[in-house]
C-alpha positions as CSV (number, residue, x, y, z in Angstrom):
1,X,29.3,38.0,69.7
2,X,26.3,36.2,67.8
3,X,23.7,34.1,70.0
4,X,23.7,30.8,69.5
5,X,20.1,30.3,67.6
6,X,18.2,27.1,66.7
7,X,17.9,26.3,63.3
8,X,14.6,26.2,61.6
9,X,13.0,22.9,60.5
10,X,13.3,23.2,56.6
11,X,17.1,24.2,57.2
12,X,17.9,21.6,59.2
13,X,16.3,19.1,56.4
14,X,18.3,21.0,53.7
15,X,21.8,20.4,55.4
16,X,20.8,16.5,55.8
17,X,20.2,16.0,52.6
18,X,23.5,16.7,51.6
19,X,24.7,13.6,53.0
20,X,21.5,11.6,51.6
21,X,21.4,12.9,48.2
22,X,24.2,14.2,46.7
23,X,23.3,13.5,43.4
24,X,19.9,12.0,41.3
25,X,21.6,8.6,41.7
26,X,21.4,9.0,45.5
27,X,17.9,9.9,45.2
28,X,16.7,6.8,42.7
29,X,19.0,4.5,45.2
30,X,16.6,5.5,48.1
31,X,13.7,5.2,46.4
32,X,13.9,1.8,44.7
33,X,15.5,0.7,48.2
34,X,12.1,1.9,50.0
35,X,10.7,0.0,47.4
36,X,12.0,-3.5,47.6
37,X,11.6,-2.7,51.7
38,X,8.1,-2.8,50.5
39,X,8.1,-5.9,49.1
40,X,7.8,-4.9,45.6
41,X,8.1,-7.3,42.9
42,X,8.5,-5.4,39.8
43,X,9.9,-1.2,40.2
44,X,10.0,1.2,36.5
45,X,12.2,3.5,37.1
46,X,11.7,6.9,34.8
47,X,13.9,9.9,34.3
48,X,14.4,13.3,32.7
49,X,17.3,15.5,31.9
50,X,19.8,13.2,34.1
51,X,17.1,13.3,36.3
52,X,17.4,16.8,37.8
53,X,14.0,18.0,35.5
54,X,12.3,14.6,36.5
55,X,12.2,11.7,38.7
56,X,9.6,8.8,38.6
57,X,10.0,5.7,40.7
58,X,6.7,3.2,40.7
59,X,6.1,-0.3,42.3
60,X,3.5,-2.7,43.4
61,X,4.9,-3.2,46.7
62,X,2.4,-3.1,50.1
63,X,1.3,0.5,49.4
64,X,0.3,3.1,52.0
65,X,-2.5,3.8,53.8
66,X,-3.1,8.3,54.6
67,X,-2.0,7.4,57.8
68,X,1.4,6.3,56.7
69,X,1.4,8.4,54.3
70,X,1.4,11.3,56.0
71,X,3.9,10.4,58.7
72,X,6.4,9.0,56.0
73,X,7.9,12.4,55.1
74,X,8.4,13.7,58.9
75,X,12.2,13.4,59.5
76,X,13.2,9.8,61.3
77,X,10.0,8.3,60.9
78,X,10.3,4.8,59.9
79,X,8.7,1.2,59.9
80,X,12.2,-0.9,59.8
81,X,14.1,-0.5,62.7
82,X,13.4,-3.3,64.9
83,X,12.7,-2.9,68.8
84,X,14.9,-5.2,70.9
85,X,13.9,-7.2,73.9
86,X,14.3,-4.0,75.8
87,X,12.2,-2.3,74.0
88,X,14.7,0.1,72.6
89,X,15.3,0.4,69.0
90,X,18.0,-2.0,67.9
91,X,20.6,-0.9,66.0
92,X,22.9,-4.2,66.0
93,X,20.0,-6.2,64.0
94,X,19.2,-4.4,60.3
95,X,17.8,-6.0,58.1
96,X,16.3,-3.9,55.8
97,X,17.5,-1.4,52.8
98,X,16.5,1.4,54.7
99,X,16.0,2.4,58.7
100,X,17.3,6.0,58.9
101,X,13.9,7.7,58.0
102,X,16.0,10.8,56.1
103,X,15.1,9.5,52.1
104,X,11.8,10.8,52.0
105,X,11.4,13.9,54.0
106,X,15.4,14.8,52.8
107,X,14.2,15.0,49.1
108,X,11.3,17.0,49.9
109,X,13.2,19.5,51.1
110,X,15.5,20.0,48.5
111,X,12.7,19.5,45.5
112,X,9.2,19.1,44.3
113,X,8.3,15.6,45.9
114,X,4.6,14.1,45.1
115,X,3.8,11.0,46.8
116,X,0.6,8.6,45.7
117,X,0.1,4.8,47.0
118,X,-2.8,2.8,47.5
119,X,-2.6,0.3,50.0
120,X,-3.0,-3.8,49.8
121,X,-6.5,-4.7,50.0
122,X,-7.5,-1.2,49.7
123,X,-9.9,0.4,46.3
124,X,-8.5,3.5,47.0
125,X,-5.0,6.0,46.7
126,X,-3.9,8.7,48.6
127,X,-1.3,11.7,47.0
128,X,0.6,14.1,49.3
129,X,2.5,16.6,48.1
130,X,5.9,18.5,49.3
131,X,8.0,21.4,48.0
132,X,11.0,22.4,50.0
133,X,10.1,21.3,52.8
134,X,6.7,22.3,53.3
135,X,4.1,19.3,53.3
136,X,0.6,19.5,52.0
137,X,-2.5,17.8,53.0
138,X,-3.3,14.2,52.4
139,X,-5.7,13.8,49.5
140,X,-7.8,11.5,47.1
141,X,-5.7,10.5,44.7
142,X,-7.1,8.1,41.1
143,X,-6.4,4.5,42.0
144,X,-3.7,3.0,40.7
145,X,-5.1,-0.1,39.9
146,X,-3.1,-1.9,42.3
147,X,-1.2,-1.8,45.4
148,X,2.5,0.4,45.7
149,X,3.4,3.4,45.4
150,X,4.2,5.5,42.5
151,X,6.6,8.6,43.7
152,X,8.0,11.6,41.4
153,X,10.3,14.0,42.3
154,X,10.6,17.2,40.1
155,X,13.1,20.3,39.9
156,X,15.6,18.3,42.1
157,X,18.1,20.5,44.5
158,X,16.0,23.3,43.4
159,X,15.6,24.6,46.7
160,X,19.3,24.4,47.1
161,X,20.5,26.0,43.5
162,X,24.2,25.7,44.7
163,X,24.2,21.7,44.6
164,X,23.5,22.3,40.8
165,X,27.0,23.6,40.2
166,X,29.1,20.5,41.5
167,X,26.8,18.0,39.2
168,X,28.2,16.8,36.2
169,X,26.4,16.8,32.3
170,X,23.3,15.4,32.0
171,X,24.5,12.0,30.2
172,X,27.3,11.2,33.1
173,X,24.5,11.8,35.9
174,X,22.2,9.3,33.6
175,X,25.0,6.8,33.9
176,X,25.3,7.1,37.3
177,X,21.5,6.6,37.7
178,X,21.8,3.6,35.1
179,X,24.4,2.1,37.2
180,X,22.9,2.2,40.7
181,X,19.6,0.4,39.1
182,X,21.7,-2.1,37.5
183,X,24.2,-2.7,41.4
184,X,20.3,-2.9,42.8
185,X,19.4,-5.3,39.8
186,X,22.0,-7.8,41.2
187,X,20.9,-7.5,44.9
188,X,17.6,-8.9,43.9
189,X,17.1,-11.5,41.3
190,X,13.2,-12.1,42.1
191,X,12.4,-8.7,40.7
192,X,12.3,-7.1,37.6
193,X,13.2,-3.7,36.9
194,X,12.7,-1.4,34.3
195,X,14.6,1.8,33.6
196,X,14.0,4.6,30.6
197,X,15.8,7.7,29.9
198,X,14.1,11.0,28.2
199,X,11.8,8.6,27.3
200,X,14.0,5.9,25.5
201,X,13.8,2.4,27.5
202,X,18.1,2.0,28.3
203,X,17.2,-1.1,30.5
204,X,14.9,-4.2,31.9
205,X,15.1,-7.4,33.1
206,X,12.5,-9.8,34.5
207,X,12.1,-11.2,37.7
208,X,13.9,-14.7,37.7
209,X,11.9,-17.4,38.8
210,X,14.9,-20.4,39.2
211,X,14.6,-22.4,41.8
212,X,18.2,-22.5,42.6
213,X,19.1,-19.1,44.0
214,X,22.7,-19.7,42.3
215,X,21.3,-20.4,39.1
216,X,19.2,-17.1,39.3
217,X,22.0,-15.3,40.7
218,X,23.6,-16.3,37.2
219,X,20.6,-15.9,34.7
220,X,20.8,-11.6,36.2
221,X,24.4,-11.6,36.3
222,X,24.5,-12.6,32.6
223,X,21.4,-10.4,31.7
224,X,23.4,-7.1,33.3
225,X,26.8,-8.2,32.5
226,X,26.4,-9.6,29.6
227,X,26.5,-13.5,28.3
228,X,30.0,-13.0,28.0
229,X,30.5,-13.1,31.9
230,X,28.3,-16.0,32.9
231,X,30.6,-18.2,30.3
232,X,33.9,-17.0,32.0
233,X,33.0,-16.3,35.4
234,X,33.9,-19.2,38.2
235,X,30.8,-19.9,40.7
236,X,31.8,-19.4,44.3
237,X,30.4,-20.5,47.6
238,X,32.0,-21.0,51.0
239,X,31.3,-20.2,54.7
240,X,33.6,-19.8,57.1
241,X,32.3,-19.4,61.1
242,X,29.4,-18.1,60.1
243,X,30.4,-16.1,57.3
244,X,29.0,-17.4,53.8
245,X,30.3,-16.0,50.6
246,X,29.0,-17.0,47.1
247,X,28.9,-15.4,44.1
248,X,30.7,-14.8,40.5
249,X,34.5,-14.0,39.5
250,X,35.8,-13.8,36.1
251,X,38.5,-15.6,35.0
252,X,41.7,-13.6,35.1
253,X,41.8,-13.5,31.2
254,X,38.2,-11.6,31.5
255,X,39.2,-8.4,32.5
256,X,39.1,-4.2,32.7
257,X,40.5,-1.6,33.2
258,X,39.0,-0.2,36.3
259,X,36.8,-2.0,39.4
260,X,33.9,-0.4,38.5
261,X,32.8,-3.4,37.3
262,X,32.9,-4.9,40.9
263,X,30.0,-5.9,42.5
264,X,29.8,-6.2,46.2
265,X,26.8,-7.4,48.2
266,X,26.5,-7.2,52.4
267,X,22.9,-9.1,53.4
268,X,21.7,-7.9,50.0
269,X,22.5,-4.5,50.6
270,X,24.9,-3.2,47.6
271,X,28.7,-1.6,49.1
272,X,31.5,0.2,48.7
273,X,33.9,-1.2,50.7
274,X,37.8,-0.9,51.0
275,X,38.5,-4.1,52.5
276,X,36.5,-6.3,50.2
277,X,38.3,-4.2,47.0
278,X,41.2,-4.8,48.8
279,X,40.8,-8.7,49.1
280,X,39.9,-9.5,45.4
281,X,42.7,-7.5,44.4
282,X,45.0,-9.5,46.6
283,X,43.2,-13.0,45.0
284,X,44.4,-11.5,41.7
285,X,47.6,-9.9,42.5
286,X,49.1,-13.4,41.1
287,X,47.6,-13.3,37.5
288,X,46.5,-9.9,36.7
289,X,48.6,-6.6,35.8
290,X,48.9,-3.8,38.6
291,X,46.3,-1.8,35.6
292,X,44.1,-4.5,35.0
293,X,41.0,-5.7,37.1
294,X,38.7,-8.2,37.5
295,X,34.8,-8.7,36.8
296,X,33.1,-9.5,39.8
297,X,29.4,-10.3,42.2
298,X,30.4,-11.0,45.5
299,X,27.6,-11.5,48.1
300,X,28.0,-11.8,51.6
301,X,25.7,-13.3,54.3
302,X,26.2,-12.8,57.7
303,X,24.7,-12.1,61.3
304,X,23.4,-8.7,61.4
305,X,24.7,-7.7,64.4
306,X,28.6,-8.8,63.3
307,X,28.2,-5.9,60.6
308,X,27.4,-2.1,61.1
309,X,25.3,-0.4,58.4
310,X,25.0,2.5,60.4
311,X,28.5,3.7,59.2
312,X,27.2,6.8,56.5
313,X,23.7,8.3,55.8
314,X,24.2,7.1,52.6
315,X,24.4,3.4,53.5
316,X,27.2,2.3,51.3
317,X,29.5,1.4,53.4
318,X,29.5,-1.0,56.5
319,X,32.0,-2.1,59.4
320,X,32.6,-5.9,59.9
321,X,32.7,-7.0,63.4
322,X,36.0,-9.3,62.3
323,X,37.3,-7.5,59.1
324,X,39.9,-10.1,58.9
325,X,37.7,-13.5,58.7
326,X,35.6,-11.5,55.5
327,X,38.7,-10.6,54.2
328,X,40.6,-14.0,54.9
329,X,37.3,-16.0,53.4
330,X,37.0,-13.6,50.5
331,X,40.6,-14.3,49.0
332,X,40.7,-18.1,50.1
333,X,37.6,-18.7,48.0
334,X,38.6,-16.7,45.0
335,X,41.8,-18.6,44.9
336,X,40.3,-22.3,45.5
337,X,37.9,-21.3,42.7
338,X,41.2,-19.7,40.5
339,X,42.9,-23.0,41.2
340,X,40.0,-24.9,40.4
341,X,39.9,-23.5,36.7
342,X,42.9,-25.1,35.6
343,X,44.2,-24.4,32.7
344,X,41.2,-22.3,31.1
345,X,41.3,-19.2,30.2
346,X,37.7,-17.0,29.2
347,X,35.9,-17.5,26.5
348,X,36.2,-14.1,24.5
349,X,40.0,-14.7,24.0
350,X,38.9,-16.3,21.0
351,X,36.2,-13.8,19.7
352,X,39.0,-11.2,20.1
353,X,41.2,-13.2,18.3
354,X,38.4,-13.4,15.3
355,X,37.6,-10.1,15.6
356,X,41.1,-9.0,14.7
357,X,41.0,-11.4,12.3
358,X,40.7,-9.9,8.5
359,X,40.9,-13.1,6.1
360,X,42.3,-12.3,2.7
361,X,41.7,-14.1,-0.6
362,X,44.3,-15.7,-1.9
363,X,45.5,-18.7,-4.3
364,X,45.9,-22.2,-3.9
365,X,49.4,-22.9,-3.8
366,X,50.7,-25.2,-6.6
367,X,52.4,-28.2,-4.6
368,X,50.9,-29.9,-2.1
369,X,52.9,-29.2,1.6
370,X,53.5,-32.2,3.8
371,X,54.6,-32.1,7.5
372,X,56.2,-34.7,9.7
373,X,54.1,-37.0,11.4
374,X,54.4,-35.8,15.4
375,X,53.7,-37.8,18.7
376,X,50.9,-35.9,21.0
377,X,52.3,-37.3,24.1
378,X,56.5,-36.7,25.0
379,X,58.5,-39.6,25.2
380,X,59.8,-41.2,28.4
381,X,63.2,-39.3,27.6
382,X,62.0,-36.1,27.6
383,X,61.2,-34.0,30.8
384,X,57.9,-31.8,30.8
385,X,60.2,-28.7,32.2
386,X,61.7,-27.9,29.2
387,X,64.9,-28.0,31.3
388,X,66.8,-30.3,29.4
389,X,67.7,-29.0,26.1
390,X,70.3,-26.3,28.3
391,X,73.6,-28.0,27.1
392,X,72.3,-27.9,23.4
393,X,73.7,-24.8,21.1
394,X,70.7,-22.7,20.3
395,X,71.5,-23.3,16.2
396,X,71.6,-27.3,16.6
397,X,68.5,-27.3,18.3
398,X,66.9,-24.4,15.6
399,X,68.3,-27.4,13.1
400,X,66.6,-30.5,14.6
401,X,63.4,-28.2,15.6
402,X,62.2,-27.0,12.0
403,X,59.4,-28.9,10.7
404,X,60.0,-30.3,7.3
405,X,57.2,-28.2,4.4
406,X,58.6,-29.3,1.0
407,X,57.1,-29.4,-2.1
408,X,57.3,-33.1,-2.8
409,X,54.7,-36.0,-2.4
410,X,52.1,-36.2,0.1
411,X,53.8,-37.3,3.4
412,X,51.4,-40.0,5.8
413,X,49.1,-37.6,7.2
414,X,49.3,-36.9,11.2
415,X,47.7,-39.0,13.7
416,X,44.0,-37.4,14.6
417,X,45.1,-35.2,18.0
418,X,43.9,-37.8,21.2
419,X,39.9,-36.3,22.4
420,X,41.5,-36.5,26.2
421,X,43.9,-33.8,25.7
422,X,42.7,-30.2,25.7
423,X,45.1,-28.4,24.0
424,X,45.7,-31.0,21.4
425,X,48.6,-32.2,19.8
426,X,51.5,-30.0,18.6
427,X,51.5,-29.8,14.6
428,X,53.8,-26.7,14.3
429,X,56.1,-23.5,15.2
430,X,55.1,-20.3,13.6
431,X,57.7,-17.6,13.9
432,X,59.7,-18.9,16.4
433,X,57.4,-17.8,19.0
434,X,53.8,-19.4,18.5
435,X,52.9,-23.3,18.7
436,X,50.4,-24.7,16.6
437,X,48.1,-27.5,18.4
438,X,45.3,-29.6,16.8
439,X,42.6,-30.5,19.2
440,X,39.9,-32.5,18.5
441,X,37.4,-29.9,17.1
442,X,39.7,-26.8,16.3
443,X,43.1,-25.6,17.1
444,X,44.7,-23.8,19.5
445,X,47.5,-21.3,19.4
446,X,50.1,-21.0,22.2
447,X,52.4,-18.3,23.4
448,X,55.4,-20.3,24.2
449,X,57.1,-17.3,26.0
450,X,53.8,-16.4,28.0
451,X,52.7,-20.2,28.9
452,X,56.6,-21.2,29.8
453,X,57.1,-18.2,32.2
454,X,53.6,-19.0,34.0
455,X,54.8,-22.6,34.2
456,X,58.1,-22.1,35.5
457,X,56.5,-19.5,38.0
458,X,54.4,-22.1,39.2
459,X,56.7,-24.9,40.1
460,X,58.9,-22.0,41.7
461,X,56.2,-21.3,44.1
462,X,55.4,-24.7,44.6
463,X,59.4,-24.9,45.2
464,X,59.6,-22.3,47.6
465,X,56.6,-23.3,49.5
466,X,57.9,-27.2,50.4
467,X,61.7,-27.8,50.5
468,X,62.6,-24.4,48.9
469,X,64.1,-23.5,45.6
470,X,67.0,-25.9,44.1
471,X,69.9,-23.4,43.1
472,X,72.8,-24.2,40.5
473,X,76.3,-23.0,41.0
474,X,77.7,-21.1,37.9
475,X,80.8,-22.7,36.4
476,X,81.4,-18.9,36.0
477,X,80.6,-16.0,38.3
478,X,77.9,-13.8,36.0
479,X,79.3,-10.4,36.8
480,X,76.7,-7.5,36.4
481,X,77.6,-3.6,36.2
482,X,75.3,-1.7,38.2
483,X,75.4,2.1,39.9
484,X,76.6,1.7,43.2
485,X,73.3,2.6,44.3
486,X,71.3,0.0,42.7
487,X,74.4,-2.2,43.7
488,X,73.4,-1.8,47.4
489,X,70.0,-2.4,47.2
490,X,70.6,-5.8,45.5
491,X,73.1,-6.4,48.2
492,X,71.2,-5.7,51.1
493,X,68.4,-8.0,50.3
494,X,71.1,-10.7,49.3
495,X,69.9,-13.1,52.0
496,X,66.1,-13.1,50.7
497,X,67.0,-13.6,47.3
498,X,69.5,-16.6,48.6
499,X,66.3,-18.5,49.6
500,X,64.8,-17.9,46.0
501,X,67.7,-19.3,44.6
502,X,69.6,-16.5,43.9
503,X,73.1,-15.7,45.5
504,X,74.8,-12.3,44.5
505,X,78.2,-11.4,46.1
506,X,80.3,-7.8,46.1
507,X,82.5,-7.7,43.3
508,X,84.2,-4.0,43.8
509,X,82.2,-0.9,43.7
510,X,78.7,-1.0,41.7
511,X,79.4,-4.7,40.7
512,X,77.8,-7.9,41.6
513,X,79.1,-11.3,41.3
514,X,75.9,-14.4,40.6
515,X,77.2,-17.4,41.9
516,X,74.1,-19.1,42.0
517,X,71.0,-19.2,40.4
518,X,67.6,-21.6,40.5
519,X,67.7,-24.8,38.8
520,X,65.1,-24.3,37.0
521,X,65.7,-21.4,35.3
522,X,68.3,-23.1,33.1
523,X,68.5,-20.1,30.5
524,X,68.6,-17.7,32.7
525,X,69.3,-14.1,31.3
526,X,71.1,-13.2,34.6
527,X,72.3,-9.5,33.5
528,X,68.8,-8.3,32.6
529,X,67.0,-10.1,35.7
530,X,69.4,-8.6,38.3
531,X,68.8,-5.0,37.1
532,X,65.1,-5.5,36.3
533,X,65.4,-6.6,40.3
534,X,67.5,-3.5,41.0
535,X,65.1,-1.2,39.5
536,X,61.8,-3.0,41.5
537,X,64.0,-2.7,44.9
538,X,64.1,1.1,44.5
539,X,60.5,1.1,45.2
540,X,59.3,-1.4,48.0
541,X,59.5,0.3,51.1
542,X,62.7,-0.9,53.1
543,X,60.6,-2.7,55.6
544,X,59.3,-4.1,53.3
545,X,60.2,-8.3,53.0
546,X,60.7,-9.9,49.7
547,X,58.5,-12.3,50.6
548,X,55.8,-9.8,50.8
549,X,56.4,-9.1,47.2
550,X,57.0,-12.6,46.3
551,X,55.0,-12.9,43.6
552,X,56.2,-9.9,41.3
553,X,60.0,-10.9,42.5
554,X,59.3,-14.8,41.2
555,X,57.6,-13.4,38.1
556,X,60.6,-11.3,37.5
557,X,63.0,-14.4,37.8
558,X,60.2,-16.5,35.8
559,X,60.1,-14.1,33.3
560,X,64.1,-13.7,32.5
561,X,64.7,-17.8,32.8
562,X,61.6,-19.1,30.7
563,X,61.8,-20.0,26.8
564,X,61.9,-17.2,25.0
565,X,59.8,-15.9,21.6
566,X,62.1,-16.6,18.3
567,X,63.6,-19.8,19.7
568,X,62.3,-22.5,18.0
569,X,61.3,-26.1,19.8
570,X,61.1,-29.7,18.8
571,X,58.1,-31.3,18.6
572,X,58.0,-33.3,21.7
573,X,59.1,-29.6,23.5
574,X,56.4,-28.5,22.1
575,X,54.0,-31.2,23.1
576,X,55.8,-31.3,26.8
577,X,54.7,-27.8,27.0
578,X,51.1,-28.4,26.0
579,X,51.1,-31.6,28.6
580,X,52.8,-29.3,31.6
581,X,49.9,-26.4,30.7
582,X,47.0,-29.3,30.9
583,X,48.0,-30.3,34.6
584,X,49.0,-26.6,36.1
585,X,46.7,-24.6,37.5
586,X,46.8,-21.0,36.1
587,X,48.1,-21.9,33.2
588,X,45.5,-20.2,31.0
589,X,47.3,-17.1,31.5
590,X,50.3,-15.3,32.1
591,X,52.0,-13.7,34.9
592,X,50.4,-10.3,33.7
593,X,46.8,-11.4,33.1
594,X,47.4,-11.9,29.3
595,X,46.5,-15.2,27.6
596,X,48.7,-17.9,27.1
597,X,46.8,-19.7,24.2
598,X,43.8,-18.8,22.1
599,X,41.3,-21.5,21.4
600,X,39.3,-21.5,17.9
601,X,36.5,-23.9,17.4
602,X,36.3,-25.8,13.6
603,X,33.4,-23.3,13.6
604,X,34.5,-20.7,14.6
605,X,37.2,-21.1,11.5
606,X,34.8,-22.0,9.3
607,X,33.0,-18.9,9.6
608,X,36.7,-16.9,8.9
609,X,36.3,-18.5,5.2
610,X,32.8,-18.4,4.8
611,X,31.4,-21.8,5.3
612,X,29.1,-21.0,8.5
C-alpha cells in the first residue's frame, strides 16, 4: 500500500486554481475585482488570443508598496477580511470583491504572472515576477506615472496543458471575457472601463458622475445595454426588513430568448443565483412565454452577515440567511412595477414594426374614399367587455360592423382623436383581425384577438381573487369526445375547474358533459378549450393544484372565450376595447409576452414615405 505523502507547494496551488480559474474570464473577473478592492477609478482591460497568449489588467487604484507586493502572491494572504471584536477573522461581515487570497498566487501557478504597482504618494514602482509557481525577487520597476497596478499574465494554464483541452475557440472565450467586464461594468457606475481585443477596442464607458445613484445606475445600464433598454425598462426600488432592492426590468414586450441577459447584483458583488433567476421568472410567468425572458439589473443591498459569499472559490454565488424574504421582495416589486406600467408596452415594438416595413410606390387612387364619422368614447349602452354582442348572429353583426369606403363625395371628416386617450380613437377594421386607432400624433394598431384575451384574463383573475368567477348554465350541455384517458384527467380535477367557472360532468365512457361555463367568456369555444385543458393536465404533476398553475389554466380559458381574428367589430366595440386596454394593467401585451398594439409616431410614418 502507498504512504500517504504531502503534497508539494506548487501542486497544491495548481489543484486550487481549478476552482479559481477555470477559464481567462475567471482570471480577468479576479483581477478587475482586486482592482476596484483597490479603489480604482478607471481599469483597461487588454487581451490576446481569447486571452490564453495574453492577459493585461491596469488601474490607478492605491498601488503597492515591495512589502505588499511581495506577500500578495503567497497563498491566503489578504488585506480584506476584517477582524471581529474577538480578534478572529470574521467571516459573517464581507465587504469586499475579494477576501480568499487564492487570485493572485492561483494564477501564478498555472501561468507567466508579472506584477508592477507603484504606490499612492510614492515616485517609485516595484515588478515581481512568477512562473508556475515559482516567485522571483522584488525589483525596480519604471514608474508608472501614477499610483495602481498594472498586472499581465501570459501563456495562461500553461503549466497545466490539460486545462487547454476543455476551453473553447478563441472568439467564445473573448465573449466570455467581454461579458464578465461588462456584469462588473454594472456593479460599479463611478468607474470607467475599457476593454480591447487583439488589439481592436470591443468596449468603454466612462465613469458616471450623476448625483442620483439611480440616474447613474441608468446612464451604464443604457451605455451596456443599449438605449433601447433604458426606454423600456421600469425603475424599481423597495425594501423590505432590511432588504432593499432597486434596479431595472424590461417591460414584458422587451424580451430574449435566454437569461443571459440577467443581471444580478448582491452588495455590489455580480451572482449567479438560482433563487433570484427563479423569482423574476415567477414575476413574469404571467406575461411572458415559457421560451421567452426578460432583460434585467437587479441589485440587492443587505446586511453582510444575513448573506454568505463564502459559498464557492469563485464567488458567484451566495446563501441568503432568509431565501424567502429576497425571493418574496424580488417578485412583489417586479409585479408593483409591471402593474404600474399600465397599458404600455416597449418602445422597439414599433421600430420592429418599421423595420419590417418595405413601402412600395404606388398610384393615387382616382376617387376620393370617405369613412363614417366614429365616436372615440362608447356610448352609455354599450358595455366595455365586449360581452354583449353574444345573442347577435355573427353575419348581422359582420353587416352593421363594415365601415362604409365608397367612391362618392367627400363624407364630414372624423372628429380629431381626444389628446387624453392613449390609444386614440378607433377609425377602422383591417382584415377582420386588426383595429385601426388615430391618436393624437400617430396611430396605433391593435390585435383585437391578443388585447381581448389579455383583458378578459385580467378581470378573470380579478374575478377569482374577490367573490370568484360568475358561471353561466348552458341551455345545452356542450358534449366533448375525448379518450377515456384524457376523459379522467378532466374529471378528476372537476372540482378546481368548478371554482374557475367551469363544470364538466361524465357523460359515458371518454365523454364529458359542460354544463357550465364563466360568464364572461360569452363565445366560448368549449370543444377546443376542454381538450387544450386535457392535453396541459397530462403534464402537471398530480399533486399538483390547479391553482398553482392558475395562470396558464386562465390563459387557456381566456384564450378559447375572447374575440377572435376575422370577426369583425362595430365601431363603439372597437373603441370599448381601446377604453378597457387604457384602464388595465398589462394590457400592453398578451398572455404570451407578444404585443397587443404597435404604436407609430406621425414621424415615425413620415419617414416610411420619405418626408423625414
Amino acid at each position: 500500500m502507498t504512504r500517504i505523502r504531502r503534497l508539494s507547494p506548487e501542486t497544491v496551488n495548481r489543484i486550487a486554481a481549478g476552482e479559481v480559474v477555470e477559464r481567462p474570464a475567471s482570471a480577468v473577473k479576479e483581477l478587475v475585482e482586486n482592482a476596484l478592492d483597490a479603489g480604482a477609478r478607471r481599469i483597461d482591460v487588454s487581451i490576446e488570443t481569447g486571452g490564453l497568449s495574453h492577459i493585461l489588467v491596469e488601474d490607478d487604484g492605491e498601488g503597492m508598496d515591495p512589502a505588499m507586493l511581495a506577500i500578495a502572491i503567497e497563498r491566503h494572504a489578504t488585506s480584506k477580511l476584517p477582524v471581529g471584536a474577538d480578534g478572529q477573522d470574521d467571516l459573517l461581515n464581507i465587504a469586499s470583491m475579494g477576501f480568499r487570497g487564492e487570485a493572485l498566487p492561483s494564477i501564478g501557478s498555472v501561468a507567466r504572472l508579472t506584477l508592477a504597482s507603484q504606490a499612492q504618494g510614492s515616485a517609485e514602482a516595484f515588478e515581481l515576477s512568477v512562473e508556475g509557481g515559482k516567485a522571483g525577487e522584488v525589483k525596480p520597476a519604471a514608474p508608472l506615472g501614477r499610483s495602481g497596478t498594472r498586472i499581465s499574465v501570459r501563456d495562461l494554464f500553461y503549466a497545466t496543458p490539460a486545462r487547454l483541452k476543455f476551453l473553447k475557440s478563441e472568439r467564445a472565450e473573448t465573449s466570455a471575457v467581454l461579458d464578465m467586464i461588462k456584469r462588473l461594468a454594472l456593479s460599479r457606475p463611478d468607474v470607467a472601463f475599457a476593454f480591447s481585443a487583439d488589439g481592436r477596442a470591443r468596449f468603454s464607458v466612462p465613469a458616471e458622475t450623476h448625483d442620483d445613484p439611480a440616474e447613474a445606475r441608468r446612464a451604464r445600464l443604457s451605455a451596456v445595454l443599449g438605449a433601447d433598454f433604458g426606454e423600456n425598462a421600469l425603475a424599481l426600488d423597495q425594501t423590505r426588513e432590511g432588504v432593499r432592492l432597486s434596479g431595472f426590468a424590461s417591460l414584458p414586450t422587451y424580451n430574449r430568448g435566454t437569461n443571459q441577459h440577467q443581471y444580478l447584483f448582491v452588495n455590489g458583488r455580480p451572482v449567479k443565483d438560482r433563487l433570484i433567476v427563479g423569482a423574476v421568472r415567477g414575476a413574469y410567468q404571467d406575461f411572458l412565454a415559457r421560451d421567452r425572458h426578460p432583460v434585467a439589473a437587479l441589485y440587492v443591498d443587505l446586511p453582510t452577515d444575513h448573506v454568505d459569499v463564502n459559498v464557492h472559490p469563485a464567488k458567484a454565488e451566495v446563501r441568503f440567511r432568509d431565501p424567502g424574504l429576497v425571493r418574496g421582495l424580488i417578485v412583489g416589486a417586479l409585479r408593483h412595477a409591471l402593474a404600474g406600467a399600465g397599458h404600455r408596452a416597449s418602445t422597439t415594438v414599433a421600430g420592429f414594426a418599421l423595420g419590417r416595413a418595405r413601402p412600395e410606390g404606388a398610384p393615387a387612387p382616382a376617387l376620393p374614399l370617405t369613412r363614417q364619422a366614429w365616436p372615440s368614447r362608447p356610448s352609455p349602452g354599450w358595455e366595455a367587455s365586449l360581452a354583449h354582442d353574444a345573442a347577435e348572429p355573427d353575419d348581422a353583426l359582420a353587416e352593421r360592423a363594415s365601415p362604409s369606403w365608397e367612391a362618392q363625395d367627400p363624407a364630414p371628416s372624423a372628429p380629431a382623436p381626444e389628446p387624453d386617450l392613449p390609444l386614440g380613437s378607433a377609425r377602422a377594421q383591417v382584415h377582420a383581425t386588426y383595429v385601426i386607432a388615430e391618436t393624437a400624433d400617430g396611430l396605433v394598431i391593435v390585435d383585437q384577438h391578443a388585447a381581448h384575451e389579455r383583458l378578459v384574463y385580467e378581470r378573470m383573475k380579478r374575478q377569482l381573487a374577490g367573490t370568484g368567477v360568475a358561471r353561466q348554465s348552458l341551455l345545452v350541455p356542450e358534449i366533448v369526445e375525448l379518450e377515456e384517458s384524457e376523459a379522467r384527467r378532466v374529471l378528476e380535477r372537476a372540482g378546481e375547474l368548478a371554482e374557475l367557472g367551469l363544470v364538466v360532468e361524465p357523460f359515458g365512457a371518454g365523454a364529458l358533459a359542460v354544463r357550465e361555463t364563466p360568464t364572461l367568456l360569452k363565445r366560448l369555444d368549449v370543444q377546443g378549450l376542454i381538450r387544450d385543458l386535457a392535453d396541459e393536465l397530462a403534464e402537471y404533476d398530480e399533486a399538483l393544484s390547479l391553482k398553482e398553475k392558475l395562470e396558464e389554466v386562465i390563459g387557456t380559458m381566456a384564450c378559447h372565450g375572447s374575440v377572435r381574428a376575422g370577426r369583425k367589430l362595430a365601431a363603439e366595440e372597437m373603441n370599448a376595447l381601446l377604453r378597457e386596454m387604457e384602464a388595465t394593467p398589462h394590457s400592453g401585451q398578451c398572455n404570451h409576452g407578444r404585443p397587443t398594439y404597435v404604436e407609430l409616431k406621425l414621424a415615425d410614418i413620415e419617414r416610411l414615405f420619405g418626408r423625414r
